[in-house]
Every structure is written in C-alpha cells, then in structure tokens.
N, C-alpha and C positions, 0 to 999 in steps of 0.2 A: 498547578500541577499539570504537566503536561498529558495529551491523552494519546496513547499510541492505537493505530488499527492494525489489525488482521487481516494483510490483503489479503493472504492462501485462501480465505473462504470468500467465494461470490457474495456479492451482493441479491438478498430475494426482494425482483421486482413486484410492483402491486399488480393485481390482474389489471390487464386493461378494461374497458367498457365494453357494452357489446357494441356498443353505437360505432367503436373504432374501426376504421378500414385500413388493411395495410394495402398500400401501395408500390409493393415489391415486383418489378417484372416477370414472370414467369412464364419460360417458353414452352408453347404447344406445338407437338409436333402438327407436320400439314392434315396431316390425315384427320386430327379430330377437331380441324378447324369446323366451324358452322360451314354450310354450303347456299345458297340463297336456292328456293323453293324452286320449280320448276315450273313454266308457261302451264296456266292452263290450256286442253287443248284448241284448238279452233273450234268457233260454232257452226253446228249443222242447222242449216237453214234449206227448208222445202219449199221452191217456189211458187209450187201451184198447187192449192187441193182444193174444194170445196167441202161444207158442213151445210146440211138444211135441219130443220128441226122432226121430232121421232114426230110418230103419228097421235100420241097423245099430247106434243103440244102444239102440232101445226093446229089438233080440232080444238086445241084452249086458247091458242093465242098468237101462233104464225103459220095461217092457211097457205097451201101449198098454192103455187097458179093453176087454174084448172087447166085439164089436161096436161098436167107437167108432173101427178104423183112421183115421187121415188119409190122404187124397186128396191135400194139396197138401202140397210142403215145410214145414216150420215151425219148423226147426231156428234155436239162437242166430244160429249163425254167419252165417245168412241175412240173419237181421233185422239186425245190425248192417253190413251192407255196406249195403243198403236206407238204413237211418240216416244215415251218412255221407254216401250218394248225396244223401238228402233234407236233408241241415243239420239232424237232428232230435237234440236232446244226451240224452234221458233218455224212459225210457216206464213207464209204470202196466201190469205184467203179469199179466193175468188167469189163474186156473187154466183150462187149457182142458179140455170135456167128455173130450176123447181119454185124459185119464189119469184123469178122473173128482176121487175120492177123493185117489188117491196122489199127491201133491206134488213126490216127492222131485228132479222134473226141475227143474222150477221152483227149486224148494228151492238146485238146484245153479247154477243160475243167477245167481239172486240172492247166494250167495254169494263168484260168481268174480267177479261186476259189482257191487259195491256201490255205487258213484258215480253208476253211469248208474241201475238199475232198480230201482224198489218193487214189493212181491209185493201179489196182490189173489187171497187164498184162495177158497176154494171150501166153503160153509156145510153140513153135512152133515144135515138133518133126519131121521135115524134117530129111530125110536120107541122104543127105548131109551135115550134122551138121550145118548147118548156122540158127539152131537156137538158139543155143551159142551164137551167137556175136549178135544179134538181145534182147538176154535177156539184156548181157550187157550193150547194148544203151539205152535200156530202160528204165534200171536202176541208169547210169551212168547221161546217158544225159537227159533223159525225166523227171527222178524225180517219176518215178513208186518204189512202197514199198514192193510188194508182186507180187508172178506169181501163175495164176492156170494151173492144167496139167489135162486135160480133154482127159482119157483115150482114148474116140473113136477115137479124132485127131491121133495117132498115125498108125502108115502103119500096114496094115493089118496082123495081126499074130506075130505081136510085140509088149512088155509090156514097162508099164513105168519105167523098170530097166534095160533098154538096154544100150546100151553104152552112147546114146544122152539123155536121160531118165539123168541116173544117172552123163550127165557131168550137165547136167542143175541142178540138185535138189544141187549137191556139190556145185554150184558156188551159188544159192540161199542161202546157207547154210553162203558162203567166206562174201559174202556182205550183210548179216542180214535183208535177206529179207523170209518171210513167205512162204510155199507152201502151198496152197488151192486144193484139190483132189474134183474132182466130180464124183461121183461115183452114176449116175445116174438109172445106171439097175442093183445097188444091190453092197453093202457092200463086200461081199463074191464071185465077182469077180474078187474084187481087191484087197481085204485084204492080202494076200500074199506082193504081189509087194509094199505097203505101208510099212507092215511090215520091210522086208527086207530092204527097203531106211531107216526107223527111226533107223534100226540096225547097217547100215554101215555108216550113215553121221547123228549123233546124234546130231549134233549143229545146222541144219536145223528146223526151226518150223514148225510145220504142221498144217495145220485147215483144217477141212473135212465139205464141205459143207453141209446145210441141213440135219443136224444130219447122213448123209451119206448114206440120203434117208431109213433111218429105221422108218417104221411106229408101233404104238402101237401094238408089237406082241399079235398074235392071237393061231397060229400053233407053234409044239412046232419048225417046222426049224427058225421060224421069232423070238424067243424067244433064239435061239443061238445064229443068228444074232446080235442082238440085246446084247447079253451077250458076244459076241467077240468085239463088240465097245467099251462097256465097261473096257475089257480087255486095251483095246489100253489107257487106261490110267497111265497104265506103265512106259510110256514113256512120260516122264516131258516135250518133245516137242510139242506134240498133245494137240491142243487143238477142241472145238467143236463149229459150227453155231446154233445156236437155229434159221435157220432164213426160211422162205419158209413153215410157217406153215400149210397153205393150201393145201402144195405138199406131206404132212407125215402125215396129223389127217385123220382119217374113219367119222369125225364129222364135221360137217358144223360150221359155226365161233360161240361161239370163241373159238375153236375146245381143248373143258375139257379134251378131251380122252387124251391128252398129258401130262398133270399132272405127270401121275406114270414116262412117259419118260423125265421130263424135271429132275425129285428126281433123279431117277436114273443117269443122268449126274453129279449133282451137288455133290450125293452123293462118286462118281468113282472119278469124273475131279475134282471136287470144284469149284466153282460159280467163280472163278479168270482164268479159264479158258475153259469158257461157256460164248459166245456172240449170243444176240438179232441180230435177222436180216430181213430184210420185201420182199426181193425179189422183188421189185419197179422194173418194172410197172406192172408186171405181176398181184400181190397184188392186183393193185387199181379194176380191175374188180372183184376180187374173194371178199372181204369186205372192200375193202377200204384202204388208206395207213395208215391212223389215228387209224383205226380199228386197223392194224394188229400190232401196238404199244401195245395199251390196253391190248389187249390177251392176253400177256404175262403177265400183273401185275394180271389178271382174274387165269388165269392159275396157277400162283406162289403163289397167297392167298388159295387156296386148297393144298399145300401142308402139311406147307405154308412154305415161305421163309423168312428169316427177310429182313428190310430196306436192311442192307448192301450187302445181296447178290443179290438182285433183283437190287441195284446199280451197281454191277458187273458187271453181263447181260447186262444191257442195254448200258454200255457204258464203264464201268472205265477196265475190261478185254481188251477190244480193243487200250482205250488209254495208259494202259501198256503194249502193243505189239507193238503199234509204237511209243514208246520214245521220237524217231526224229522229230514225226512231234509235235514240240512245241505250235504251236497254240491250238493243243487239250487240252495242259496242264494248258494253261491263263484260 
C-alpha cells in the first residue's frame, strides 16, 4: 500500500546539540567592531636622585661617612611614596656622598627593586689604584650600570685624566657602562679633562650632571660657558641631565628662565639625548618632588617641544641608555 505525506505541514527538526556551532555570517556594523587597546603610556624615568639610609639604620647597619650626616630624609621608602604621588615608574640612583665609598645601602636597594631602579656607583680615585677592582665588582658583581667621577674626590693637584682617572673611564667604556661628571664649581674647570677622555676613549658614554651646573647666562663669560657645553655635542657619546632644576634657574619654581637653556640642548644634543632628572631628596624641600616633574612639561610648552620630544626627556633617552636593563622596556 502506498503511503502518501502531508507536505502542507513542516517537518519538526530535532534540537540541535549545544556543542553545535552555526557558522552563518553575520555582519557587524563598524562601530561595534572590537577596537585593539590603546599604547600604554611612555615610561617616566628620573635620571638622577639619590637614597641614603634613615638614622635608625645607618646606626644598625649602614653608617653614614663621618662628616657627611644627612640633614634631610632620604630613605627608599620615602622616594617611592614620592614616585607614585609623581607617576614616576623607574630612577637612575646615584651613590650619595653620605655613604661616600660604601655602597652597601644602595647595593640593598637595588637589590630588593630590580624593575624600578639602576645603580650609578660612585668612581674611587685612590692613588693606589684599587679603585679599578672596586668599579669592577660593582659592576660585575653588584649589578651597578653607570659610575660618577666627582672631580673633588681626586688627590689634590690631580685631574680626572691621570693614569686611575683614565684606567677607570676606559674600563667604563670595556663594559658599557655610562660616565656621569659633576662638575659642580663650573663647567670650565673641567672641560679640558672631559674633553680629552671623550677623545681618547670614544666608546665611553658620558652624561654631565645638571646640565654641568650652567645656569641661564647672564655675562658674556657664562654665555661661553654655556656655548662650550654646547660644543660638547660633537661627540655622539655626551649626553646631558636636565635634572637639579632648582640648582641652575635664577627663578624660583617652576623656574621659565630655563626655557632658552633646555632649546638650546635639544637644539645642539636632540631631545634623544637630553634626560629629566629631579635630584630627590634634595627637590622635595625646594618645590616638591611632583613639582619638579611638571616643570619640565611647563618649561617645554614655551618653547615648545612636541609630544615626542618631551617623551624623550622624561624617560625614553634614558631607557635607550640602558638597553639591559629590560624591565624599563615592558
């Protein structure tokens, strides 16, 4: 017998599974398409502060050099509340004269912050050379990235191109780490001796603290000054601190008079080798550490500067100086 169907009524499908996927195209307007996240923004990087230990543990376990007490706090824990307040992520940390020599504060620093901070030693020109092997450890073993050679240190009637001078800056040079010059009473006491190292050991980098202490010339000798630092951008190794604002402006915060002095760097050097730097803790009495961030974007819109170069400064200069240390670059 034959069997007839009922097309007029549908056929009822079975449920599908849930496991099923349909594969149907369907179009999404542009607007609620995903959009890919947005750059984080650049790191702020502070070239230059130093930390010594409070007074309860230099007397437990990192003595101050005598005669060198601190006056102001300058404990870690300080700088990093400071940090945070300022959006500052990372700092270049100099050995401060307070411990002189002995490191071991710093040392413990950098050990317990590896992400955020690079060590910047402290060069020992002893006339028995033994401050050769002292950079080396520091370097080798402590994990230090830079050394400063802070001319007064050196024996009296001796420059920083003497035989220890110059074994120290070459081996700075051997193992890709920065010299930092402070040149506290003036540019043009030591501009000779600088010169001559960037001539004979040119793979050596240099950075000259605090613009190398030249304030907005006035006279026309502060105006050669000032046109001889310039000079020093000749040499592809030099670069410059914008940092210690308060120790180089005639102006109280947030000291404009530097303007013409920061064009002129950027102009000479180029903003890729021109670093922001606050001078922690010294800063926090003179306008604050937060303060002395701002200044600089205050300072760079009267020139002005674009985005990218004022990026420079504050951070991305520095984190192209130290390569190695990878955490800057996450």
């Amino acid at each position: 017998m034959a069997v007839r169907l009922n097309l007029a009524k549908p056929l009822i499908a079975a449920p599908l599974p849930s496991w099923h996927c349909d594969y149907r195209l369907v179009r999404v307007p542009a607007t609620q398409m995903a959009t890919p996240p947005p750059p984080p923004p650049p790191k702020v990087i502070d070239s230059h502060l130093h930390v010594w230990a409070s007074p309860q543990e230099a007397a437990d376990t990192y003595p101050y050099f005598a005669g060198q007490e601190p006056t102001l706090p300058g404990h870690v824990d300080f700088l990093l509340e400071c940090m945070v307040e300022a959006g500052v992520d990372g700092a270049l940390i100099v050995q401060p004269i307070n411990h002189k020599f002995d490191h071991s504060y710093v040392t413990s620093v950098l050990k317990k912050y590896p992400t955020k901070f690079v060590g910047c030693c402290l060069a020992n020109p002893a006339e028995d050379g033994s401050g050769l092997e002292q950079l080396e450890h520091l370097i080798l073993k402590d994990g230090y990235r830079a050394v400063r050679f802070n001319p007064y240190l050196w024996p009296s009637g001796q420059q920083m191109t003497n035989e220890n001078g110059k074994a120290m800056f070459a081996k700075a040079g051997e193992l890709g780490v920065p010299v930092a010059f402070m040149c506290m009473k003036g540019l043009n006491l030591h501009l000779s001796e600088i010169v001559q190292l960037c001539i004979e050991f040119p793979s050596t980098v240099v950075m000259l603290d605090h613009v190398a202490f030249c304030k907005p010339p006035r006279t026309e000798e502060e105006r050669l000054d000032f046109a001889e630092l310039l000079k020093l951008s000749r040499f592809p190794q030099v670069h410059i601190k914008f940092s210690a604002l308060f120790r180089i402006s005639r102006k109280p915060y947030p000291y404009e008079d530097l303007s013409e002095v920061l064009a002129g760097l950027v102009s000479s050097f180029g903003a890729n080798r021109v670093m922001w730097g606050s001078d922690f803790p010294f800063v926090v009495a003179e306008c604050g550490y937060k303060e002395a961030k701002e200044a600089v974007s205050a300072i760079a819109n009267q020139i002005p500067l674009s985005a990218t170069e004022l990026e420079s400064i504050m951070g991305r200069t520095l984190v192209q100086l130290f390569q190695r240390h990878r955490h800057w670059h996450s």
